[in-house]
Structure formats: C-alpha cells, structure tokens
C-alpha positions in Angstrom: 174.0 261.8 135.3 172.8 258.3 136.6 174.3 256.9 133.6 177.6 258.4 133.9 177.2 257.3 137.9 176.2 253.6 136.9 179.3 253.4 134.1 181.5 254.5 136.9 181.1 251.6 139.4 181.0 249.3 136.6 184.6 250.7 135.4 185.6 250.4 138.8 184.4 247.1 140.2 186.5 245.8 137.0 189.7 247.2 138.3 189.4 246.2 141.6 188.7 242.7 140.4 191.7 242.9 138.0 194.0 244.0 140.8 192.6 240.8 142.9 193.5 238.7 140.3 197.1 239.9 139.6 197.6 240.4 143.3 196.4 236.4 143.8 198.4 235.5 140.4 201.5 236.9 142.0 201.9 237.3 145.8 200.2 234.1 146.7 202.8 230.9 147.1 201.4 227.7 146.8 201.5 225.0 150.0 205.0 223.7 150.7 205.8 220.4 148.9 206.0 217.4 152.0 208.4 214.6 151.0 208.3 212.2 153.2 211.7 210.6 154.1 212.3 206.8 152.6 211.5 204.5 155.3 214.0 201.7 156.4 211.4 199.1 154.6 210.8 200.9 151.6 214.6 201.1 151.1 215.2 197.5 151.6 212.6 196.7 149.3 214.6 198.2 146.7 218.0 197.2 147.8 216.0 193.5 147.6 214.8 193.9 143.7 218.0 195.6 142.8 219.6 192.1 143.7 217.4 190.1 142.6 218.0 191.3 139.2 221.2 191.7 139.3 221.5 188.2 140.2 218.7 186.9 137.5 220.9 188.9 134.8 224.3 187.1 136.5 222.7 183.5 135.9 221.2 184.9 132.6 225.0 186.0 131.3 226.5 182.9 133.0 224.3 180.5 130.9 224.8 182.3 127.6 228.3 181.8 128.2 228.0 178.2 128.8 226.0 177.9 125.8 228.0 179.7 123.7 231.1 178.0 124.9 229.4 174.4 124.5 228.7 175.2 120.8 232.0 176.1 120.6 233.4 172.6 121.7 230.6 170.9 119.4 231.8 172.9 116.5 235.7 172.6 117.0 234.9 168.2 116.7 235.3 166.0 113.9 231.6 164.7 113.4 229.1 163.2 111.0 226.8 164.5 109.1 224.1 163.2 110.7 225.0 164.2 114.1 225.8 167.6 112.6 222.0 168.2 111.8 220.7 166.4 115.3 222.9 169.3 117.0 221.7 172.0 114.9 224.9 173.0 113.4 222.8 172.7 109.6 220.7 175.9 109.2 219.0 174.1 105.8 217.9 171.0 108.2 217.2 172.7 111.1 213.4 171.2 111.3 212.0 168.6 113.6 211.6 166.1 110.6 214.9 166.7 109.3 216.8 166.4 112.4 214.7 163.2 113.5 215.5 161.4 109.7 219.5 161.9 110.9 218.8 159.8 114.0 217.7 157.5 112.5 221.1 156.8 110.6 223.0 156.7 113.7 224.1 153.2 114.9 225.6 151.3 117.8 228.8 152.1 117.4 229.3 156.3 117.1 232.6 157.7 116.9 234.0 159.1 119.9 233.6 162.6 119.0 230.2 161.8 117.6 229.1 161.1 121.3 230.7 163.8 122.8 229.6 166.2 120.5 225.4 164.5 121.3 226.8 165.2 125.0 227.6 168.6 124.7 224.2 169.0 122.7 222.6 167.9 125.8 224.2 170.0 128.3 223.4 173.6 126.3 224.7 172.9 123.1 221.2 174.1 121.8 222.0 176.0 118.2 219.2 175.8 116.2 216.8 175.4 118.9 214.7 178.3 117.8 213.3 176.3 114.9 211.8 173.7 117.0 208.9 173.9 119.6 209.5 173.0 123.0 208.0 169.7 122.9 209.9 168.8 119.3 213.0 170.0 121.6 212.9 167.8 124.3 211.7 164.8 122.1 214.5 165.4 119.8 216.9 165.8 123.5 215.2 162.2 124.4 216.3 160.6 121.6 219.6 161.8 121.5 220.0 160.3 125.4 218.4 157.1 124.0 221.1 156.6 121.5 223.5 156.9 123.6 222.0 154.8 126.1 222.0 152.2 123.2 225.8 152.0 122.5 228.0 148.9 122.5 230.3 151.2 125.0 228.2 154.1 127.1 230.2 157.4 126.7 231.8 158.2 130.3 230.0 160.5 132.3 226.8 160.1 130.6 224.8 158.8 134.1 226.0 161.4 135.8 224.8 163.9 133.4 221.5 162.3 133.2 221.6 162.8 137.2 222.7 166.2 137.2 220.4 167.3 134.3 217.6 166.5 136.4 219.0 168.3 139.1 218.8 171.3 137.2 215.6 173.5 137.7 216.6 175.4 134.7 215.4 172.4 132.5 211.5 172.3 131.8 209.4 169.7 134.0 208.9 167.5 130.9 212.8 167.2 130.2 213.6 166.6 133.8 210.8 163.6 133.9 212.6 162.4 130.9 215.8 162.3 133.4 214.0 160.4 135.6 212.8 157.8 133.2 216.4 157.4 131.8 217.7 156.3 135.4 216.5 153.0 135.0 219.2 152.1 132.5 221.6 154.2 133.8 221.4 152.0 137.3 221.4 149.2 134.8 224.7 150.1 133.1 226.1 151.1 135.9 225.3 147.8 138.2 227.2 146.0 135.5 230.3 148.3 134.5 233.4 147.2 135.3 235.2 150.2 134.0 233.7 153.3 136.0 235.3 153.4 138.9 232.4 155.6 140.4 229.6 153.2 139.7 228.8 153.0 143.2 228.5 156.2 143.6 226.2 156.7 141.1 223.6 154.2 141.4 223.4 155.8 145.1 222.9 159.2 143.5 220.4 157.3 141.5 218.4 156.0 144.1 218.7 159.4 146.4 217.2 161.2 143.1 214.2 159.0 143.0 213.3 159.2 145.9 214.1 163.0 146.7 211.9 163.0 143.2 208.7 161.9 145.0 208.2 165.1 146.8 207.6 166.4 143.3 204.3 165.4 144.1 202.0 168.3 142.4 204.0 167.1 139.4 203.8 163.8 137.3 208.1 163.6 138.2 206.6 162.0 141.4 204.4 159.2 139.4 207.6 158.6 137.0 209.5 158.3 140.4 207.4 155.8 141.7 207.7 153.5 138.4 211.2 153.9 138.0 212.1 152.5 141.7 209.6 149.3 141.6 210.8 148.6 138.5 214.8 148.6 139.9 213.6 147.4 142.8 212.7 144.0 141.1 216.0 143.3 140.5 217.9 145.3 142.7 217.1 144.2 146.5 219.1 147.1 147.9 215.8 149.2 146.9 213.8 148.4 149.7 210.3 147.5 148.2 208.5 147.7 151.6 209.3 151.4 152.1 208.2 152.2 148.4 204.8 149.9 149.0 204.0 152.5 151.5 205.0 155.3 150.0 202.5 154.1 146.8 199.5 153.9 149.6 200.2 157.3 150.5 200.4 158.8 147.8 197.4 157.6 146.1 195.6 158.2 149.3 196.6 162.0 149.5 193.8 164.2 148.6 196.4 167.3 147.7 198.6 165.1 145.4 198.5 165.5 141.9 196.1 163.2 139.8 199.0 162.2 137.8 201.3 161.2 140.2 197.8 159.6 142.1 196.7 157.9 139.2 200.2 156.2 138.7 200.3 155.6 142.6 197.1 153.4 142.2 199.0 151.1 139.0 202.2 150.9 141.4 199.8 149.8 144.1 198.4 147.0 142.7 201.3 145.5 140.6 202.9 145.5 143.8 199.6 143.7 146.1 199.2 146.1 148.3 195.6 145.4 149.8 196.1 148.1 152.1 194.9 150.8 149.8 191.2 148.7 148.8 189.0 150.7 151.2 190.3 154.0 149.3 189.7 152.7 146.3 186.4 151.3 146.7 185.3 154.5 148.3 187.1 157.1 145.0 185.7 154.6 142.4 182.3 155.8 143.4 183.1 159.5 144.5 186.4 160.3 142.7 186.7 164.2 141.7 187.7 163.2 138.1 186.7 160.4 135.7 190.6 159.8 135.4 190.7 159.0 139.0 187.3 157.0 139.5 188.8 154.4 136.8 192.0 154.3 138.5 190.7 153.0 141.4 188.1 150.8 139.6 190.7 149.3 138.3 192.7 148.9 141.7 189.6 147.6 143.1 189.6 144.4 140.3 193.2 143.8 141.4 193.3 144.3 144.9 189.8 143.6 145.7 188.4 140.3 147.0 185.0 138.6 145.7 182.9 140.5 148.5 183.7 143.2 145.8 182.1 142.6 143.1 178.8 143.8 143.5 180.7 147.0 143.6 182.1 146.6 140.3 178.7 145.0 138.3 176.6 148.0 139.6 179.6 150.4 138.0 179.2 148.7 135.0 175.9 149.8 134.7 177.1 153.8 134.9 175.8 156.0 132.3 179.6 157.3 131.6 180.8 154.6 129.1 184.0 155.0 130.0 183.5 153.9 133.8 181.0 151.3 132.8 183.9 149.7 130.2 187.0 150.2 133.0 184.3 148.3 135.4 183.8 145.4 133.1 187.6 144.6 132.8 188.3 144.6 136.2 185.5 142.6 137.1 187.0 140.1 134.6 190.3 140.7 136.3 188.2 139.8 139.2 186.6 136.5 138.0 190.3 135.3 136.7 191.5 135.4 140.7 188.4 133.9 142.2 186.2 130.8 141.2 183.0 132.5 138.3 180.6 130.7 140.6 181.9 132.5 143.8 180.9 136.1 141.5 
C-alpha cells in the first residue's frame, strides 16, 4: 500500500511539472524588443560616409576616365618605336630594363607627336604600369621629363605641367619632389623663351610653388624646395635671397621639422654664410637626436664656425662613432683652409 502511495506522488509530481513546462513554453511572451530611435548624430554620421564614398568612387571613375582617354590620344599618334615601349603600348617590353634601353635611343630632336605622346604618358597615360614597381615608375616618369627638358625646342605646355603635376596630391611624394627638382630648368627655359607668351606667368607660378612647397616640411619636398630657390636665386635677383637665408635658419632650427628637409636646411645654410645658425649647430653636433643630424651640423660648424671653434671639432674627432669622428676631421680641415693653421 505504501508502495502504490509512494508511485502515486511520483506520477504526479511529473505531471504537474510537465504542465509547468508547457504552460511556461507557451503562455509566457518574452520582454518587448526596445529600438531606440536614430539619433540626429548617428544619422549624420552616415549621411557623412555615404558622401564620402560616393565622392571617393566619383574621383575614382573620373580618373579612370582620364586615363583611359589619355591612352586613347597616345595610341591614335604617329610614334617611334622607342617611345612606343617608354609609354607602355609594347606588352613584350613592358620591363623596367626594356623600357629604360628605348630612352636611351631618343635624341634632341623628337618628332612632334613623339613629345606629345611622352606628355600624355606623363599626365595618366600609364599602360603598362602594372609591370613596374613604384619606384621603377617614377624613375622611368623622371626620365621621360628629362628628355624633354633636353630638346632643341621644349614642347609647349611642358612647365606648366611640371607645375600642375606637383600640384596634384594624387601623385606619390617621390614624383611630386621630382616636380620640384625639374623647376629649376623650367624657370630656366622659360626666363629665356621668346615664344611663350605666358612665360611670365609661369616663372611666378614657379616661384609661388617653391615656396608654398616649404610648408611641406615633415617631407623632404621642403629640403628640395630650399635647394631649388638658392640655386635660382643665384641668377635670378627677383628671388629674394635674404627671405630664403632666414627661412634656411628656421628650418634647420625647428625641432618638429623633418630630418631631411633639416639636414638640407643646414647645407643651404652654410653655402649661403649664414653665421646666424652656429650656436645651433654647435649645440646639435654634440646632442643631435640622430647621427644624420649631428654630422650635419658638424659640418655647418667647419663652414660657418670661426677658430674659437675648433676645440669643438678636434675633441669630435676623437668620438668612438667613426662616422662623426671622420665628418669632424673634414670640417676641421674646412676650418684650417679659412683661418691661418697656426691660429688652430
């Protein structure tokens, strides 16, 4: 009888449990989903990216277009063989090597279409570009503009491209300090062409660009800069040398400037005599950040410094680090050609 009592509540606890579970299986509604409405900032947010992209694919679509066009001009010329292979318009020489040998059998004197179509190869004509590293692609872009810098007759246009090229923030950093280099010649041409009737004009955009290009100062563009307008300047008074002096001294003193551009600021410095910038290099040539920098200023110090300063330099000379003990040695021999040996 206990048994039968015992089997009973067993039989019956498991029903009751059973009808718990289907009772919490089906009646019971989970909590209400909260969605929060879209704030104003959130929505912007996405109205912002939405644009962005839409305007990074616009530029992206707008410069396929120009490229494809531009190899559409290059291919509709009457060119050389040579010039067919620099522009990437040979898929069986479409190397480095291959397209470097076919500059080399370019002369003086190119046929008009021959420059135009190099031109066109520099503003996007870029077939073939996909065989060639970055670097072998603006080397082989630099000597393209070198050739035509060379000419008997400079193709029309081609300062202004070299202007507007650098412009363009599309274009790598080391292509646009090629730009910059390539001024020089360009304000060259131009100060003696008697053809362009907007030489004028574009020397001034020359000069503006230079200078504009020093506040590319975390960059070496800056240091390229800085050469390119004392060398003009030489020859060119309307470049005022005084102005660029200074701008030399502060560069080379600025502590959040880029060693490159520093480094070059200290060369410009002392080709130019500018004194001013000794007691910063007398005090970097003993606590420079970098070895690059210390012999920099080493080196300003034997052309800037007076004989007072060569105690400086002999006890540098003794550094452990060869390379600051040899960059010491030459500019205290720089040293001993400005002043009397006996005075050292």
């Amino acid at each position: 009888m206990m048994k039968s009592k015992m089997l009973f509540m067993l039989v019956l606890l498991c029903f009751l449990g059973t009808v718990a579970v289907v009772y919490f299986l089906f009646e019971s509604k989970p909590p209400a989903l909260v969605v929060k409405p879209v704030s104003p900032l959130s929505t912007n947010l996405v109205e912002q990216v939405l644009q962005t992209n839409a305007v990074a694919q616009t530029t992206t679509n707008r410069v396929v277009a120009k490229k494809d066009a531009t190899q559409k001009k290059i291919s509709s010329l009457n060119i050389s063989k040579p010039v067919s292979i620099i522009v990437g318009l040979d898929p069986q020489n479409a190397t480095y090597n291959a397209r470097v040998k076919a500059m080399h059998q370019l002369t003086r004197k190119l046929a008009a279409d021959d420059c135009q179509a190099l031109q066109l190869f520099l503003a996007g004509g870029t077939s073939g570009r996909n065989a060639l590293k970055p670097l072998e692609f603006d080397g082989l872009k630099n000597d393209v503009l070198g050739i035509l810098l060379r000419q008997e007759v400079i193709p029309d246009g081609l300062s202004q491209q070299v202007i507007d090229m650098y412009h363009d923030q599309g274009n790598d950093e080391t292509w646009r300090n090629y730009c910059i280099q390539y001024m020089v010649p360009c304000y060259q041409a131009l100060a003696t062409s008697t053809t362009d009737t907007n030489a004028a004009a574009e020397r001034q955009e020359i000069v503006d660009a230079c200078w504009g290009a020093l506040a590319e100062k975390n960059k070496s563009i800056a240091g390229t800069s800085l050469i390119c307008l004392e060398t003009m300047s030489r020859t060119h008074p309307e470049i005022d040398r005084e102005k660029l002096a200074g701008t030399a001294v502060a560069l080379a003193s600025d502590e959040t400037c880029g060693e490159a551009t520093r480094i070059t600021a200290f060369g410009v410095c002392s080709s130019m005599g500018k004194t001013g910038l000794l007691p910063t290099a007398k005090a970097l040539a003993q606590t420079g950040d970098t070895i690059p920098l210390r012999m920099a200023a080493i080196a300003a110090v034997g052309d800037l410094g007076g004989k007072d300063d060569a105690e400086l330099l002999r006890s540098l000379a003794a550094d452990s680090d060869k390379r600051i003990a040899s960059c010491s040695h030459s500019a205290l021999d720089r040293l001993n050609k400005r002043f009397p040996v006996q005075a050292l």
